[in-house]
N, C-alpha and C positions, 0 to 999 in steps of 0.2 A: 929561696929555693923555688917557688910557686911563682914570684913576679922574674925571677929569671928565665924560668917558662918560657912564661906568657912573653916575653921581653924577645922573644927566640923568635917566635913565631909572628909577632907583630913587626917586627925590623925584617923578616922576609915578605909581608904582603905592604910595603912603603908604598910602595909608586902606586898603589890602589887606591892610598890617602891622598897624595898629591895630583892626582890625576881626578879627582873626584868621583869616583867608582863607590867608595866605602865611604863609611868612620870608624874611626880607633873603636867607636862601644858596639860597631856591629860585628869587626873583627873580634873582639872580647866572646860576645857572644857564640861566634863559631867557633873562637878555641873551646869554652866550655861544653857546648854541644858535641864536640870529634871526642873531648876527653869523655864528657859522660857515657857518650855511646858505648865505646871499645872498654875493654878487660882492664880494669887497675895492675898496672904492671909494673909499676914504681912507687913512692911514696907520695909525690907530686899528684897522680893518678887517684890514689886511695883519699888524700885528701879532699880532692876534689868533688873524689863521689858521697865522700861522706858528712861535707860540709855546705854544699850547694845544689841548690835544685833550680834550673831552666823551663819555663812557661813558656809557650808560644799560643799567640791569638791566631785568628784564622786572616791576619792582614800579613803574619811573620814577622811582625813586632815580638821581641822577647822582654821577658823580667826574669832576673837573678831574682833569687831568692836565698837568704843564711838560715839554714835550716837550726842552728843556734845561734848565740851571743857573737860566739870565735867565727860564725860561715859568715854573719853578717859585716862584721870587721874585714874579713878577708874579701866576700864582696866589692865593700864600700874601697876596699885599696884598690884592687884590681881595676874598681872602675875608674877612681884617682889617677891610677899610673895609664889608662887607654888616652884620659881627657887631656894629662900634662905630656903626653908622648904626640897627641896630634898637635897640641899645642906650637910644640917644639919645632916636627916637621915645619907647621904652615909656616911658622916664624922664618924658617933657613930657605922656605920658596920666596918669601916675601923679600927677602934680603936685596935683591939684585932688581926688584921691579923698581917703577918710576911710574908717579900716581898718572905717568898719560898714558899709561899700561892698561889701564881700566876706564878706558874713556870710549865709546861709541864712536867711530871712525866712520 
């Protein structure tokens, strides 16, 4: 339910990963920050606010945090599925190059 979410919202900002704008755990990050923010209006929502807490340094680096056993599990997925999602992408850009694609012309 919660990596469906996330899975919603990370397959609409793609071309940010492929374009090299982002990555999958910055994107994670922003979902978690828009969910924390706004009112728990789903169950997705309430989990969220009550399983995980969002750090930011003054450079805008984040750290998740599992505020128990279950937030840090669920953490540790969410950030599994951003890393095996970029993964993925890079693999399907990579598909059609040829290594004098990446050669200094």
């Amino acid at each position: 339910m919660i990596l469906a979410e996330f899975s919603k919202y990370l397959q609409s900002r793609k071309d940010e990963i492929t374009d090299g704008k982002t990555s999958a755990t910055k994107i994670l990050c922003d979902w978690i920050r828009f969910v924390i923010y706004k009112n728990p209006k789903n169950h997705v929502d309430k989990i969220i606010h009550r399983e995980l807490m969002l750090a930011e340094n003054p450079l805008g680096d984040y750290l998740i945090v599992g505020k128990s056993d279950s937030g840090r599990v669920l953490a540790n997925a969410l950030f599994n599925y951003a890393q095996s999602y970029e993964h993925y992408i890079m693999s399907r850009w990579l598909l059609d190059k040829k290594p004098d694609d990446f050669t200094e012309k």
